[in-house]
Every structure is written in C-alpha cells, then in structure tokens.
C-alpha positions in Angstrom: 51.0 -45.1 -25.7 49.2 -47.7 -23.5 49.5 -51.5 -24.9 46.3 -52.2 -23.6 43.9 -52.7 -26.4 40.6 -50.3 -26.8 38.4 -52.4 -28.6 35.7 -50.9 -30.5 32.6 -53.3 -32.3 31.2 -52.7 -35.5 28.0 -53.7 -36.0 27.5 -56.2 -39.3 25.0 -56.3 -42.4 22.2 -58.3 -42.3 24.2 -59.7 -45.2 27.3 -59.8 -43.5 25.4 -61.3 -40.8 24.1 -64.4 -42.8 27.1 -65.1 -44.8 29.1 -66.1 -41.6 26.5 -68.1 -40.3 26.1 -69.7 -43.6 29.9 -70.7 -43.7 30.6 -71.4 -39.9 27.3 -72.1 -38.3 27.3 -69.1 -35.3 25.1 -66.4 -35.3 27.1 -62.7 -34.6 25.7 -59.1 -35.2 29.0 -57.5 -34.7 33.0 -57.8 -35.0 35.7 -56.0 -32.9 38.8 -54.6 -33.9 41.6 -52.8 -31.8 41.6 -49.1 -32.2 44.7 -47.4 -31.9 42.4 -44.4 -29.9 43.2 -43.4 -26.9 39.5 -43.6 -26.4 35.7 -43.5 -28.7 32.3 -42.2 -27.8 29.6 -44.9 -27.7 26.1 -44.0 -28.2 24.1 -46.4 -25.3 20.3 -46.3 -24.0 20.0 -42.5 -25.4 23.3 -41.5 -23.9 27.0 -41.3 -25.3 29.8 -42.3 -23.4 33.4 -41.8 -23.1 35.2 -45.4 -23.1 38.9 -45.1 -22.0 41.6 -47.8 -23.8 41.3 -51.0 -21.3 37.2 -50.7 -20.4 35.0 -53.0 -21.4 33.1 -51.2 -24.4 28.9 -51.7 -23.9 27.7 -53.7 -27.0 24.1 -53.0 -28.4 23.2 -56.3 -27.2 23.1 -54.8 -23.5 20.4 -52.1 -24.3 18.6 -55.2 -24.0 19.5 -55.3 -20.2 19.0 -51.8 -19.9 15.0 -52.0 -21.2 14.4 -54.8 -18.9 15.8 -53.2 -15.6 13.8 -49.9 -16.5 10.6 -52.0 -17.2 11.3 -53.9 -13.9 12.3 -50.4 -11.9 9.1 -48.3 -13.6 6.4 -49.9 -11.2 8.1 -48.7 -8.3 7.9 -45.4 -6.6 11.5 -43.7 -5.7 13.1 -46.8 -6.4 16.9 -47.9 -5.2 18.2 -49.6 -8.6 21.6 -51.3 -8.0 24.0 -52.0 -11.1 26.7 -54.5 -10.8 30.1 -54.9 -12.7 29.2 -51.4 -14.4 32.3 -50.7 -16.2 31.8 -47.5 -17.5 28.9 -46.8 -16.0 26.4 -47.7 -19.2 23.7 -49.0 -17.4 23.7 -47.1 -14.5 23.6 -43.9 -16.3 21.5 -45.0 -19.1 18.9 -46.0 -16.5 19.2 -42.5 -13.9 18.5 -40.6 -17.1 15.1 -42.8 -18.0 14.3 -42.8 -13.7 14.8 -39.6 -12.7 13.0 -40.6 -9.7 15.5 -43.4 -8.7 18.7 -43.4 -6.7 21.3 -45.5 -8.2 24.2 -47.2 -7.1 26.3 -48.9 -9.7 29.5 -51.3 -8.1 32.6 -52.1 -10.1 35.9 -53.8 -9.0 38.4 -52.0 -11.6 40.0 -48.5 -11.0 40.1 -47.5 -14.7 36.3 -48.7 -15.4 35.3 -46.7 -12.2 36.8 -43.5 -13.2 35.6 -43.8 -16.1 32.0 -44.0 -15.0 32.7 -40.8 -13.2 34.2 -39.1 -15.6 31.2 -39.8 -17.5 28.9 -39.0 -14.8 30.3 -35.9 -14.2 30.1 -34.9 -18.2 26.4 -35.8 -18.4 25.6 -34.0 -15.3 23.8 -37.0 -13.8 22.9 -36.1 -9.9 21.0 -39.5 -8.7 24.2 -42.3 -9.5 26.5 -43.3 -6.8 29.6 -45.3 -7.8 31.4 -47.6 -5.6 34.3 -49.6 -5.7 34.5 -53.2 -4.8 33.2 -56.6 -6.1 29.8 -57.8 -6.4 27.2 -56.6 -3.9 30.2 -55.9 -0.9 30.5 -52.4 -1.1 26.5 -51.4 -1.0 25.9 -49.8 2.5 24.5 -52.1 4.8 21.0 -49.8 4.9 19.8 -51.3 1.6 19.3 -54.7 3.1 15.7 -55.5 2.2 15.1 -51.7 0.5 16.5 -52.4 -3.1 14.0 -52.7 -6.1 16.2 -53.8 -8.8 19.7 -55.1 -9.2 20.8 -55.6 -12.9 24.4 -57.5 -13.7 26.3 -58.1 -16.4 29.1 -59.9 -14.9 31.6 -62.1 -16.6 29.6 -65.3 -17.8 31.5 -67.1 -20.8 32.5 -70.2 -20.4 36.4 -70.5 -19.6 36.6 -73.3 -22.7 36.1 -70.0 -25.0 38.6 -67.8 -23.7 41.3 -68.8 -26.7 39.1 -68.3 -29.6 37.9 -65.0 -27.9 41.4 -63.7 -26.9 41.4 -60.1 -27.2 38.1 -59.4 -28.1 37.6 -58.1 -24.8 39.7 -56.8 -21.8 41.0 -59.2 -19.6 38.8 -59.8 -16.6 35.3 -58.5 -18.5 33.5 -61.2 -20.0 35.4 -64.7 -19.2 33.4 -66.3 -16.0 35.1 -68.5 -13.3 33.9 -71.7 -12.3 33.3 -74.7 -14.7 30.4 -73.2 -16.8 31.5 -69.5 -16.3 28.6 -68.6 -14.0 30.5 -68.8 -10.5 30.1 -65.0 -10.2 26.6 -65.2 -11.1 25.9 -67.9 -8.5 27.7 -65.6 -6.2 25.7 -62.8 -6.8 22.0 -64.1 -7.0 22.5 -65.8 -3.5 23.4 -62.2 -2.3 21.2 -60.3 -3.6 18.2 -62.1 -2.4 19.6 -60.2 1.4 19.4 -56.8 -0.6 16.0 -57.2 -2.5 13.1 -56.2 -1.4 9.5 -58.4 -1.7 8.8 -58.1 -5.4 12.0 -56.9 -6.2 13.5 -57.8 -9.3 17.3 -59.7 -10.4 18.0 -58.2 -14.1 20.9 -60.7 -15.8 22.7 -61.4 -19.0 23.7 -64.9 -20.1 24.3 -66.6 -23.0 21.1 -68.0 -24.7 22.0 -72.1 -23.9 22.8 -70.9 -20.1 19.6 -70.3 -18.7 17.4 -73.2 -19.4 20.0 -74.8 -17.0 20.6 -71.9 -14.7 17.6 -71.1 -14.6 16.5 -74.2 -12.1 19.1 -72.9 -9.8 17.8 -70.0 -9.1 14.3 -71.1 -8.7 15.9 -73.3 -6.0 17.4 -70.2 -4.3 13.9 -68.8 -3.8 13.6 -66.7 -7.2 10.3 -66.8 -9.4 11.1 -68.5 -13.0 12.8 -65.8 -14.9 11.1 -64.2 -18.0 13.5 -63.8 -21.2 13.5 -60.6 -23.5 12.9 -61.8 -26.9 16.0 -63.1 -28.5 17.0 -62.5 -32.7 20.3 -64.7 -32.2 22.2 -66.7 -29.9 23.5 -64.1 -28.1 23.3 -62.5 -25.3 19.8 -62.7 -23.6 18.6 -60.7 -20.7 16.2 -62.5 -17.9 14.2 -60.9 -15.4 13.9 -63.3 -11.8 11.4 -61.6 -8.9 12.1 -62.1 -5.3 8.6 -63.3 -4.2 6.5 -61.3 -1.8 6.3 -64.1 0.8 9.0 -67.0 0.9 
C-alpha cells in the first residue's frame, strides 16, 4: 500500500467549533485525519468526486471559490473560464456543470492530481473541460491571450512559518506557499494573468483572511480594480474577486 497519506476532513460541531476557539484562540470548521483508503468520494459544488491517496482533498471552504468564479463567469456569453492549481479537478468541473455554455481549461503541475481530474472527468461525463499539465498559466495555448473571462486559483498560499504545526495535514506541495509571506506563486500568477484576461475579466483567489488587506494593494498596483471579498464566518479561507479594467 502507498505511504502517502489520503487525508480526509471532517467537518466540526458548532460546539466542537467553539470549544477549541475557547481553549486556543483559532477559529477551525474542520479536522483531518489520515485514512487508510486507497481513495473517498467528496461531495463538491453539486458534484462528487473521486480523490486518489496523495491529492489535495477540496475542503467546503472552496465552494466559496467556486460561487464567486460562477457569479464572475455568469455575465458573460460563451465564456473561456481558466482554473489554476486544480488538483482534482473540483472547481473546474464543479463550474462546467453550472456553465454549460463555457469552455474550461483547468492547469495543474502534478501527474497524480491531473489523472485524477480526468478520471473524474470522464466518470461525470463532462464534455466542455480541458486539462493541462504544467504550472501556472504556461501551458494555456497562446490564442487565449486577451480572450479569457475568468481565471480562478487556489494555489499554495500559507505562510512557510506554518508548515510544522500543519505537517501532514495536507500533501506536500498543496497548500504551503513560497516566498516570505507564502504568496510568491500568487504574485506570479496575477502578473500573468493580466496578458490572458480580457477587459472586464475577472481574477477569482483564495487567501487567508489577514492576507489580503496587505495583498490587496499590490494588486491594485498591477492594474487590478480593488477586490471584493465573499462574506467571511471565520478566519479562514476567503475568496476575492479583482476585475481587469476595461481601459488601463
């Protein structure tokens, strides 16, 4: 059997929930533990999916990512959506199913996440999602320059400081960032995509909560409007929508 952990999250009590912020002061809605599956099924965005031992597992916090890339993609006719870093193909899928109208192409640097997307892909029967290897926004076809309506991400982002105390709640590579704060690969991706987006197009991203008041200058200094943040229950995760304006 594989030593690699599959790590599934339960979701906690609204009890459960208070007494740990009670006696440590941080806000969680779920713990994971390390199943000794070969794989689960994880209900996401109306679909389930098949999650292989070593992919990232999509938390419910994400359908939060989900909602705002199909609110940013549903004003636009035929739209090209672009997810990055997507793992096992959650949000891509999730989002061809709710778009039936949009083409999809969904980008992912590790072999097992990317079969994995497929595999679901082909069990779902979904007809309007491309996958494609490589990192960031390098293996889009060079056609989509200036033609791309939305491009969500949920990219490594924690801060490097936290990778002890979160050792092996993930797989290696899915959620620790690079760079001091852990948004290098976010900096590297919403310079990028403003080459990819079209005039009103939209830059879907998850951060931690405390991230964005700070990040959230820089991208305004690369040209994007001032995001707008989903609502937020807790400290984690938060998803922000950023518009590429119509005239620079």
């Amino acid at each position: 059997m594989s030593t690699i952990p599959l790590l599934v999250r339960l979701k906690l009590t609204e009890d459960q929930q208070r007494l740990i912020r009670d006696q440590t002061g941080v806000s969680i809605t779920s713990l994971p533990f390390e199943s000794a599956a070969q794989s689960i099924r994880v209900p996401f965005g109306g679909i389930t999916l098949h999650v292989p031992r070593g992919v990232f597992v999509p938390t419910p916090s994400t359908e939060q990512l989900l909602a705002e890339a199909i609110r940013a993609a549903a004003g636009w006719s035929n739209p090209v959506v672009v997810d990055v870093g997507t793992g096992c193909g959650a949000i891509a899928l999730a989002a061809a199913q709710a778009l039936p109208s949009a083409t999809i192409y969904a980008t992912e640097i590790a072999a097992a996440a990317l079969q994995a997307a497929r595999n679901n892909r082909g069990r779902l029967g979904v007809r309007n999602v491309r996958f494609l290897r490589g990192s960031l926004l390098s293996p889009l076809p060079q056609r989509l320059l200036g033609r791309v309506a939305v491009i969500v991400a949920n990219v490594p982002y924690v801060p490097p400081q936290w990778a002890d105390a979160l050792a092996g709640a993930y797989p290696v590579d899915t959620a620790i960032g690079t760079g001091v704060d852990g948004l290098a690969l976010v900096r590297d991706l919403a310079a990028a995509a403003r080459s990819f987006l079209c005039p009103g197009g939209s830059l879907v991203l998850q951060l931690a909560d405390f991230q964005w008041p700070t990040f959230s200058a820089e991208l305004v200094a690369l040209g994007y409007e001032s995001p707008v943040l989903a609502a937020r229950s807790d400290r984690g995760p938060v998803a922000g929508r950023l518009t590429w304006p119509s005239a620079i």
